[in-house]
KEKE-3310 file (N, C-alpha, C; in steps of 0.2 Angstrom, whole numbers, plus 5000, padded with zeros to 4 digits):
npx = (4902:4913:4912:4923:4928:4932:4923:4921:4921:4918:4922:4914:4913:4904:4900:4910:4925:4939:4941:4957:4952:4957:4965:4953:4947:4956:4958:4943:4942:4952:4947:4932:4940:4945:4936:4931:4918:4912:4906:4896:4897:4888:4893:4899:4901:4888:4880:4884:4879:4865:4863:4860:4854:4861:4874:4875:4872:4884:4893:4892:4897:4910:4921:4929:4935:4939:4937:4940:4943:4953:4956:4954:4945:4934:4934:4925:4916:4907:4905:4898:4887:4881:4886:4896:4911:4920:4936:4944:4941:4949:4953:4956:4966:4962:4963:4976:4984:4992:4984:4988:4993:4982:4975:4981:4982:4965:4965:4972:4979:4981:4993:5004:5006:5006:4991:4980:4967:4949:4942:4928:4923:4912:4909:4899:4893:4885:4875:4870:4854:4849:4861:4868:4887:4891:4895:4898:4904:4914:4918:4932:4932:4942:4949:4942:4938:4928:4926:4916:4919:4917:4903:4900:4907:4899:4886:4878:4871:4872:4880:4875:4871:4870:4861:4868:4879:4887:4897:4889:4885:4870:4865:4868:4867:4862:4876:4888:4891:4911:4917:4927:4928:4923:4932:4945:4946:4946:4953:4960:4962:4950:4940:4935:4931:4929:4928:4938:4950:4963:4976:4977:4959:4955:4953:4965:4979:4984:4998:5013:5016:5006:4997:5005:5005:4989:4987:4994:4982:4973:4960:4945:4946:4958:4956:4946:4945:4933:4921:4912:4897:4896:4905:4900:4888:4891:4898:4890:4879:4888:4891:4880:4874:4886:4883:4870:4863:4866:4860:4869:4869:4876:4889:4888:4886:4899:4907:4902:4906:4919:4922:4920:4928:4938:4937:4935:4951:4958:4953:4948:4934:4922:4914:4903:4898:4899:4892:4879:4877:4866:4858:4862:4851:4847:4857:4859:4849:4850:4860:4856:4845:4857:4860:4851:4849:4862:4859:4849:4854:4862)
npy = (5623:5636:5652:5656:5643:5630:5622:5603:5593:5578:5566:5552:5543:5534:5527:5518:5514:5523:5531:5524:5513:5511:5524:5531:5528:5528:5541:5545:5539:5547:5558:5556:5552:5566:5575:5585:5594:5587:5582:5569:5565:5555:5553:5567:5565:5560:5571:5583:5577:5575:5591:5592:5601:5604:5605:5621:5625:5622:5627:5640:5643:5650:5647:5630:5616:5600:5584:5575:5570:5575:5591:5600:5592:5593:5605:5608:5602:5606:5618:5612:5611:5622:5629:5639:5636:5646:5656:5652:5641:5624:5608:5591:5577:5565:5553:5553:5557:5554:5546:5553:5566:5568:5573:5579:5594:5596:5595:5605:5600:5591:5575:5571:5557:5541:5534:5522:5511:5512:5501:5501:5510:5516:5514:5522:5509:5509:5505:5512:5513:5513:5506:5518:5522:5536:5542:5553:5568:5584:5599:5608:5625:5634:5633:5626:5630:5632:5627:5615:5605:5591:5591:5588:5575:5567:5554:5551:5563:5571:5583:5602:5618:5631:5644:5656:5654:5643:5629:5616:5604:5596:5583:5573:5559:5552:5550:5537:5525:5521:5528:5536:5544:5556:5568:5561:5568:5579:5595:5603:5597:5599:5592:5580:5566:5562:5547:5540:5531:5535:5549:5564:5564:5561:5572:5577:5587:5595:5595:5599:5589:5584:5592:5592:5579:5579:5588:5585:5575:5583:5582:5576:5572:5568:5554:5547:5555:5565:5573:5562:5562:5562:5554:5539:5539:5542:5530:5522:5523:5521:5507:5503:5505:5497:5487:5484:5478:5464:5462:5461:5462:5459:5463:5475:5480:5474:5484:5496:5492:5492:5504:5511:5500:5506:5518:5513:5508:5520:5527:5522:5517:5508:5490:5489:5503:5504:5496:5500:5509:5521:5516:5518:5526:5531:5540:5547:5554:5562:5570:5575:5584:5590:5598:5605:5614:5622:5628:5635:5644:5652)
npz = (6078:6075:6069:6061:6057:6046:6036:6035:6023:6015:6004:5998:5986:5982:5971:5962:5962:5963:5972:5984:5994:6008:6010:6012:6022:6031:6033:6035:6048:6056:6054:6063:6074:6078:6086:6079:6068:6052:6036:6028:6009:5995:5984:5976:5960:5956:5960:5957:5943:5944:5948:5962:5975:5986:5983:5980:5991:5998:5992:5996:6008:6015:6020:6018:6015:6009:6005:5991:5977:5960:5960:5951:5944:5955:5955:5945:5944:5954:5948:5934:5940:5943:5953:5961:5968:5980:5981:5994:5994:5997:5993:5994:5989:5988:5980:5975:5984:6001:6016:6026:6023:6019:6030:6038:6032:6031:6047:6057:6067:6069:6073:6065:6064:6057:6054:6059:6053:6060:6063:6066:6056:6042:6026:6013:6000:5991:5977:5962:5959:5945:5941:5936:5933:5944:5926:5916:5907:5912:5909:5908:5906:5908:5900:5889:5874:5867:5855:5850:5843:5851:5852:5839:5839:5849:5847:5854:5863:5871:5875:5871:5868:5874:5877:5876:5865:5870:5874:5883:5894:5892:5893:5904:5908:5896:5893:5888:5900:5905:5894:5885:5875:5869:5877:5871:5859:5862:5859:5869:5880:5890:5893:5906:5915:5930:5935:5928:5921:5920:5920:5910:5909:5920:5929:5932:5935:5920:5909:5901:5890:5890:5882:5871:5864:5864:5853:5844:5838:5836:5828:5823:5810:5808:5811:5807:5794:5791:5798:5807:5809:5795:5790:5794:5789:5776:5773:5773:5765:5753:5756:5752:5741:5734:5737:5733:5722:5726:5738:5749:5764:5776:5772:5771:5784:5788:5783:5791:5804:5803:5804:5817:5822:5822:5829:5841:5845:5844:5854:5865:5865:5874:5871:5876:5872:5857:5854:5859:5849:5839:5825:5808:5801:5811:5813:5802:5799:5815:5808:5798:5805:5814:5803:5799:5810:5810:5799:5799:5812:5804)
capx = (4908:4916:4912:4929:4931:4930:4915:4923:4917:4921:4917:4915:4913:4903:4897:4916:4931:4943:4949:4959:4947:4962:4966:4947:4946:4960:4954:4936:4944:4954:4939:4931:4941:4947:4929:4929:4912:4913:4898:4900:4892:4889:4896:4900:4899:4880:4878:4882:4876:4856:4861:4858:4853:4867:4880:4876:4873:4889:4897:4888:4903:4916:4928:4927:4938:4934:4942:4938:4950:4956:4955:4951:4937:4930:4930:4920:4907:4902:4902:4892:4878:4878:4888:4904:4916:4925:4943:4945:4940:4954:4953:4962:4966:4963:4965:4982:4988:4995:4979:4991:4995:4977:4971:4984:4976:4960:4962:4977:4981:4984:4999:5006:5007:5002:4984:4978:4960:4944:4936:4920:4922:4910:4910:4896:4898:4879:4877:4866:4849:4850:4867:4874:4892:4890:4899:4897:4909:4914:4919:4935:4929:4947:4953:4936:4940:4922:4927:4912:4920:4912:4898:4901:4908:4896:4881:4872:4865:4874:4879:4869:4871:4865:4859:4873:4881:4891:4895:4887:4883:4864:4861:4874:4861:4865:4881:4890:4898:4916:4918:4929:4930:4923:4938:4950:4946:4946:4961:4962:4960:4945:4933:4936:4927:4931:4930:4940:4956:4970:4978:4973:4955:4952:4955:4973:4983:4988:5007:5016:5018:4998:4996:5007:5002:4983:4989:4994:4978:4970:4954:4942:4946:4963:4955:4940:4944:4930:4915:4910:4890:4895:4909:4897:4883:4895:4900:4882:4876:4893:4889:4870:4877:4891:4879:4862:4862:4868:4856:4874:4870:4881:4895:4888:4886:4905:4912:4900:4908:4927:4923:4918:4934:4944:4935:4940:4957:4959:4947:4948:4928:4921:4910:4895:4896:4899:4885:4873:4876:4861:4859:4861:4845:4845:4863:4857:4844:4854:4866:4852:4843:4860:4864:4848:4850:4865:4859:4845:4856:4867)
capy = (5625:5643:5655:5655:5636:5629:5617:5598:5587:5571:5562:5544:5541:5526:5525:5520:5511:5527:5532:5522:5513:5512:5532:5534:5523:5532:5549:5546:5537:5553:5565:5556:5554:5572:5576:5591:5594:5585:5579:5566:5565:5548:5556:5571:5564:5561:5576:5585:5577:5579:5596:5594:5608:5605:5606:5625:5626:5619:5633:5646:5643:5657:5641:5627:5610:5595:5580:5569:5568:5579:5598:5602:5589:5594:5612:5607:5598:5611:5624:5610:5612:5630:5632:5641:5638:5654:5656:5652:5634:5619:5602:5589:5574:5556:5550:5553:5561:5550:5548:5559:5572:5574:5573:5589:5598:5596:5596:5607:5601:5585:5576:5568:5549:5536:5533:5516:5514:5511:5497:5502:5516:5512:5517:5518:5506:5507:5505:5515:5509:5513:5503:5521:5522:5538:5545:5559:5572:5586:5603:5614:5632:5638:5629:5625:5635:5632:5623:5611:5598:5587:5589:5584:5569:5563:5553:5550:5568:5573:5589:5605:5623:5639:5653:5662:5650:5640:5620:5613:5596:5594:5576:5567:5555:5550:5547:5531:5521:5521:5530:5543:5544:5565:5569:5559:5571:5587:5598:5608:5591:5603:5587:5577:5562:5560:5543:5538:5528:5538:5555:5571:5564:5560:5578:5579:5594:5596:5593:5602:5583:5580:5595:5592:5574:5580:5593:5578:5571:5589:5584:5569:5570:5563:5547:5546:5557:5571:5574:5556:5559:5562:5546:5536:5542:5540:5522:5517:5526:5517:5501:5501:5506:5494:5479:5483:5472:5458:5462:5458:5466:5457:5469:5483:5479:5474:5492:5500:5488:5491:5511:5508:5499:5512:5522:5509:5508:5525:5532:5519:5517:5501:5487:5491:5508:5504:5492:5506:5514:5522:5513:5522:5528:5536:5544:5550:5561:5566:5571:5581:5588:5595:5602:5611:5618:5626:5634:5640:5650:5656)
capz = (6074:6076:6062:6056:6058:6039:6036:6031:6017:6014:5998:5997:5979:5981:5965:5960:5965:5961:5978:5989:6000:6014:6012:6013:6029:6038:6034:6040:6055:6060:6055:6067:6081:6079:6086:6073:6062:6045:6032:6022:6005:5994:5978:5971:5953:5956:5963:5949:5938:5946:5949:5968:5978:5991:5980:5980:5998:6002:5990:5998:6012:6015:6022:6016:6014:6003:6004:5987:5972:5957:5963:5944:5943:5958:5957:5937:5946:5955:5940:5929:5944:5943:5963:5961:5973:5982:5981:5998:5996:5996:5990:5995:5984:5990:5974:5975:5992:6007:6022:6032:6021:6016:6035:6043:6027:6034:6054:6058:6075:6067:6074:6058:6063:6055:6054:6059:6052:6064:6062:6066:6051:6039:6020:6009:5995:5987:5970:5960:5958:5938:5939:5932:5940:5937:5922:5913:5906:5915:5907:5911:5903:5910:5894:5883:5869:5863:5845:5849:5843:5856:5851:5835:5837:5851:5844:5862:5864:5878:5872:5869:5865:5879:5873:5875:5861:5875:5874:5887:5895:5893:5895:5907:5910:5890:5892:5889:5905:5903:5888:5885:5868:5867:5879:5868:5854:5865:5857:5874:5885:5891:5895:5909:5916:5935:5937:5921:5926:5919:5917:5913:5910:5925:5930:5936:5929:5912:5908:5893:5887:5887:5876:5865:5864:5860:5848:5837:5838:5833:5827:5822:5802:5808:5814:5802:5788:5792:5802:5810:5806:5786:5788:5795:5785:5768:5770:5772:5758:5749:5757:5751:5732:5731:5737:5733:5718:5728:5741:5756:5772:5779:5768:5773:5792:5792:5784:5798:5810:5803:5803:5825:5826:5818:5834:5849:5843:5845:5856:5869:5868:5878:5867:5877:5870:5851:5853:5858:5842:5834:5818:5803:5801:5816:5814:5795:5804:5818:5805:5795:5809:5815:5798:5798:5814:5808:5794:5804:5815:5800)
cpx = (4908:4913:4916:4932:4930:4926:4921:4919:4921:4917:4918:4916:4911:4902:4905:4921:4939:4948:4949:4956:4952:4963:4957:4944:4949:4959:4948:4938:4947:4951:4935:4934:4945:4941:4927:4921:4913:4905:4900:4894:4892:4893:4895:4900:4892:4877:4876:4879:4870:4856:4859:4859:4860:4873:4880:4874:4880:4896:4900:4893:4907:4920:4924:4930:4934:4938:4938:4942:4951:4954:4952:4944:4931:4927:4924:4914:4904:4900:4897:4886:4877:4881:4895:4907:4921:4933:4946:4945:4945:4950:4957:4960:4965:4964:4974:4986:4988:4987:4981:4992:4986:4971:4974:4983:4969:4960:4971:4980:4985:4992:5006:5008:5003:4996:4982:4969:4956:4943:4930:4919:4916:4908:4903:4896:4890:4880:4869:4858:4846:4856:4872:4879:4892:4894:4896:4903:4907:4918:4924:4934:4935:4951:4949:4939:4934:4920:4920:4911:4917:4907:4896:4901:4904:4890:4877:4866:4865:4876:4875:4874:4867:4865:4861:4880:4887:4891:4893:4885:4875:4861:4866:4871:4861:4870:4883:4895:4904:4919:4921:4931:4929:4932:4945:4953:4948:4953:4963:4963:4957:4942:4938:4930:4931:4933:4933:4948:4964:4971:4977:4966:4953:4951:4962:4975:4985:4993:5006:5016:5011:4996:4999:5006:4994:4983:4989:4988:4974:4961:4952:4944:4953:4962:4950:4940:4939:4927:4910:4904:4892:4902:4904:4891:4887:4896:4894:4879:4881:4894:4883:4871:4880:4885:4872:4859:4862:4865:4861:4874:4871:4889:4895:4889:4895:4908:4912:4904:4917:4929:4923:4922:4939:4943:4938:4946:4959:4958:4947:4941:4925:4917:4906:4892:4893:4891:4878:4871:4870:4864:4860:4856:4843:4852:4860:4853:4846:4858:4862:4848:4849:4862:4857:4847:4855:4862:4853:4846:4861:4862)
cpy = (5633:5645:5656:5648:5634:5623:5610:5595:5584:5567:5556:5539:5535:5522:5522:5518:5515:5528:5527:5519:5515:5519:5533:5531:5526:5539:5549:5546:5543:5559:5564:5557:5560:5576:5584:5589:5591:5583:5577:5565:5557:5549:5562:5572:5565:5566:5581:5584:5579:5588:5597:5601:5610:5609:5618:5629:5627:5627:5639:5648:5647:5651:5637:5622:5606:5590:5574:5569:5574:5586:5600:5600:5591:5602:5612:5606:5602:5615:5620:5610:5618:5635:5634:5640:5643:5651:5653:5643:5629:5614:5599:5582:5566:5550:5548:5553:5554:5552:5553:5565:5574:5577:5581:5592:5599:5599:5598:5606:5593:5582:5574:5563:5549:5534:5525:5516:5509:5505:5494:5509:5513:5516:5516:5516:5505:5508:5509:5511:5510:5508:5509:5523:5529:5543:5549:5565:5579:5593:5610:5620:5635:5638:5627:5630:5638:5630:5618:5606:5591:5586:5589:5580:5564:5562:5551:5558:5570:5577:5594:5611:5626:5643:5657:5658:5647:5633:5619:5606:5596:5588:5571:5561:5548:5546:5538:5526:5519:5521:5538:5547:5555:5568:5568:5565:5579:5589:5601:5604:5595:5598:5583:5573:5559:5555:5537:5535:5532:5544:5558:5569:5562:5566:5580:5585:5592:5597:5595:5597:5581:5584:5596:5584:5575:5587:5588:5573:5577:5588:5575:5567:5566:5556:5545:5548:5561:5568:5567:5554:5559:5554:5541:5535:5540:5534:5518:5519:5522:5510:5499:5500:5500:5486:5477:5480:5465:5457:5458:5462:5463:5461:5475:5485:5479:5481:5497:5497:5492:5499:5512:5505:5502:5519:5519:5510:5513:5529:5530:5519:5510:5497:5489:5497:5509:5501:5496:5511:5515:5518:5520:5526:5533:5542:5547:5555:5564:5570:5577:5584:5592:5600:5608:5616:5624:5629:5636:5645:5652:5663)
cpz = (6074:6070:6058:6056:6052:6041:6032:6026:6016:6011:5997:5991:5980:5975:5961:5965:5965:5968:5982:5994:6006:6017:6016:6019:6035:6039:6038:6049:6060:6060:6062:6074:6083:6085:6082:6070:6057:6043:6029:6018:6002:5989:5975:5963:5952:5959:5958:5943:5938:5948:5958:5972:5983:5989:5981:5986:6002:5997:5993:6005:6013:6017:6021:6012:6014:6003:5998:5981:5968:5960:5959:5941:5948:5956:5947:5940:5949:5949:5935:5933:5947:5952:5960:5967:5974:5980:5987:5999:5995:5997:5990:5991:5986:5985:5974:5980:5997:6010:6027:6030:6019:6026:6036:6036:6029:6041:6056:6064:6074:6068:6068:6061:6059:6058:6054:6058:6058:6060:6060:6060:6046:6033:6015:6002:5992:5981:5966:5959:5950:5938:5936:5938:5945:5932:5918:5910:5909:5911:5910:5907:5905:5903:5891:5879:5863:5856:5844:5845:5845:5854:5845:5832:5842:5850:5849:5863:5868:5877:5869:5870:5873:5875:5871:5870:5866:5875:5881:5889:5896:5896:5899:5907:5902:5889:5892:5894:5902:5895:5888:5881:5867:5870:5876:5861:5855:5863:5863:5880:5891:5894:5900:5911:5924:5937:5932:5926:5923:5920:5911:5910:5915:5931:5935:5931:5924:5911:5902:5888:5885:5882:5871:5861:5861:5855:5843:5836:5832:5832:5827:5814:5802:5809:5809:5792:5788:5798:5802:5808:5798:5784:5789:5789:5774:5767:5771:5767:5753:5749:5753:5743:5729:5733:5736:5729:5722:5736:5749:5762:5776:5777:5771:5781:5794:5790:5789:5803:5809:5804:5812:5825:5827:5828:5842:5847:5847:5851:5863:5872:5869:5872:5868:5875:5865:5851:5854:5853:5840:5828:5813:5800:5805:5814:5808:5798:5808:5813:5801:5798:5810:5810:5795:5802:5813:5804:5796:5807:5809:5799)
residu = (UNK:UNK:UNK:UNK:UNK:UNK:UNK:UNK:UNK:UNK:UNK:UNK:UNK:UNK:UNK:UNK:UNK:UNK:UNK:UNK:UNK:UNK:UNK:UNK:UNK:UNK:UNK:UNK:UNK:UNK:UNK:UNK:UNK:UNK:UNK:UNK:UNK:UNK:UNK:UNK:UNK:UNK:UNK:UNK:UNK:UNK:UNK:UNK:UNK:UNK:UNK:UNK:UNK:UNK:UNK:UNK:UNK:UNK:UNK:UNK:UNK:UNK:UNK:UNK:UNK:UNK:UNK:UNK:UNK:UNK:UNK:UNK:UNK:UNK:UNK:UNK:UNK:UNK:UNK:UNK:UNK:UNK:UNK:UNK:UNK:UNK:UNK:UNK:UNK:UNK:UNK:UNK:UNK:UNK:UNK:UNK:UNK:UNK:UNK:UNK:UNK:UNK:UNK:UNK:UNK:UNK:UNK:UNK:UNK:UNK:UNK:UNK:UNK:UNK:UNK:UNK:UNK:UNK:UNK:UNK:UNK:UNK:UNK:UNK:UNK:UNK:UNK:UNK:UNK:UNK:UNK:UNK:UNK:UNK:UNK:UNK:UNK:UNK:UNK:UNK:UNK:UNK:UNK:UNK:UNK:UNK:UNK:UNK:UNK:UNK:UNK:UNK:UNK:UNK:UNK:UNK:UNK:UNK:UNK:UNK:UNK:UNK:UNK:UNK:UNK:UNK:UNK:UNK:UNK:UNK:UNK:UNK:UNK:UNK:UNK:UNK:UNK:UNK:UNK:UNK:UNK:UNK:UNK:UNK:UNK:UNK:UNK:UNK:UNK:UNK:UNK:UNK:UNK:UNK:UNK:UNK:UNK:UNK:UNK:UNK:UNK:UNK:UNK:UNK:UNK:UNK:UNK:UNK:UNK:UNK:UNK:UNK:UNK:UNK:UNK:UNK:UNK:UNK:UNK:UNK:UNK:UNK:UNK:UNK:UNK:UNK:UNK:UNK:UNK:UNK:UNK:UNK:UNK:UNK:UNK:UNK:UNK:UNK:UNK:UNK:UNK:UNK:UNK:UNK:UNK:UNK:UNK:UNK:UNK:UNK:UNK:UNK:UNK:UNK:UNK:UNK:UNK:UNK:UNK:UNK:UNK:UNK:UNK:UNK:UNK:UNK:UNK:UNK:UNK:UNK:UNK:UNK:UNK:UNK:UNK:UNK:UNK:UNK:UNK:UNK:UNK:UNK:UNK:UNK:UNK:UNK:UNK:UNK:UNK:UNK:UNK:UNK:UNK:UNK:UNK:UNK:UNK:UNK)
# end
């Protein structure tokens, strides 16, 4: 490869049924029989999330084409494992993009027929060996506004605080599969989750129409009535009062249960997440740990 020939990447997203196998069949298919240089990775989400060293090898690029989906998601991924991508770098969309529009973006010579896929291409399709897909939330800081909302209303622990008082993803590894409930609350639709199935969390562009749509959502006390750890926290304490004569913990389990529906409705958070809920014991703690930390730094 020439020193100003740009370096290929080709992302497979195995962990994830997002792009198009057929697009992802006819691209590799013309990468190869272009006989250009490319590398292909297994996932870029997992990349980032481990912080992989590559990712900031592959930065390190002065040229440097990517063929894996949203252009916003991808250039976050890199940022949340510390690789800026130059200015120089393009991104092409497989998520969305025709196989041919995103091949002649990659290999200039490209004639523009139609792509008939190889055969003998072969994609890989392995699955994690944790089973995580993997999910995590991903942080636009173009548009964060740093309200730390998110990590307000996430009770996993996936959010954390740097030094320089900056929200940050600590724990992606926390996170809850197919949960995109932090994002839903995001006022700046700041959070994205790559392999999420809709618009603009999945990192597609931001429309005039999705912000004015999460503008009317504004916060959690729309949904809740305040701060999620002090609702939860209040109707267990209100639960425990109104039937602690009557010894019904079965009453109190349903208000908890009716206050986490009030959350899926909304939120579009999966069962298997609700069900991982800290109990109330634990949330009572988080919720007093976090309120001494604030007044620690006050």
């Amino acid at each position: 490869m020439s020193a100003m020939e740009p370096k290929i990447v080709f992302c497979e997203c195995a962990y994830a049924r997002v792009l198009p196998k057929k697009v992802k069949e006819k691209v590799l298919t013309e990468l190869k029989r272009s006989g250009k240089e490319y590398e292909t990775v297994s996932d870029l989400c997992e990349m980032s999330a481990r912080k992989d060293p590559k990712l900031k090898e592959l930065s390190a690029e002065s040229h440097l084409k990517i063929a894996a989906c949203y252009p916003r998601a991808v250039k976050w991924m890199f940022e949340s494992a510390d690789s800026t991508l130059s200015e120089g770098v393009t991104i092409e969309n497989m998520r969305e993009d025709s196989a041919e529009d995103v091949v002649k973006a990659l290999l200039p010579d490209y004639s523009g027929e139609e792509i008939v896929a190889d055969e003998s291409v072969q994609l890989d399709t392995v699955k994690h060996p944790e089973g995580w897909k993997p999910w995590f939330p991903v942080i636009d800081f173009d548009s964060c506004t740093n309200c730390m909302q998110c990590l307000s209303f996430c009770l996993f622990g996936v959010y954390g605080v740097s030094e320089d008082d900056k929200i940050e993803v600590q724990n992606p590894d926390k996170c809850k599969t197919d949960c995109p409930a932090c994002s839903r609350v995001c006022p700046e639709v700041a959070i994205m989750f790559p392999k999420y199935r809709n618009a603009p969390i999945n990192g597609a562009p931001v429309s005039k129409e999705d912000m004015e749509r999460e503008s009317m959502k504004v916060d959690i006390s729309s949904l809740l009535g305040g701060d999620i750890y002090k609702t939860l926290r209040d109707r267990n304490i209100r639960s425990k009062s109104r039937f602690s004569k009557e010894r019904d913990d079965d009453k109190a389990l349903k208000e908890r249960m009716r206050c986490l529906r009030e959350l899926k409705e909304n939120l579009d958070i999966p069962d298997s997440a609700l069900m991982s809920l800290p109990s109330m014991s634990e949330i009572e703690a988080t919720f007093e740990s976090k309120k001494q930390e604030n007044n620690d730094s006050q």
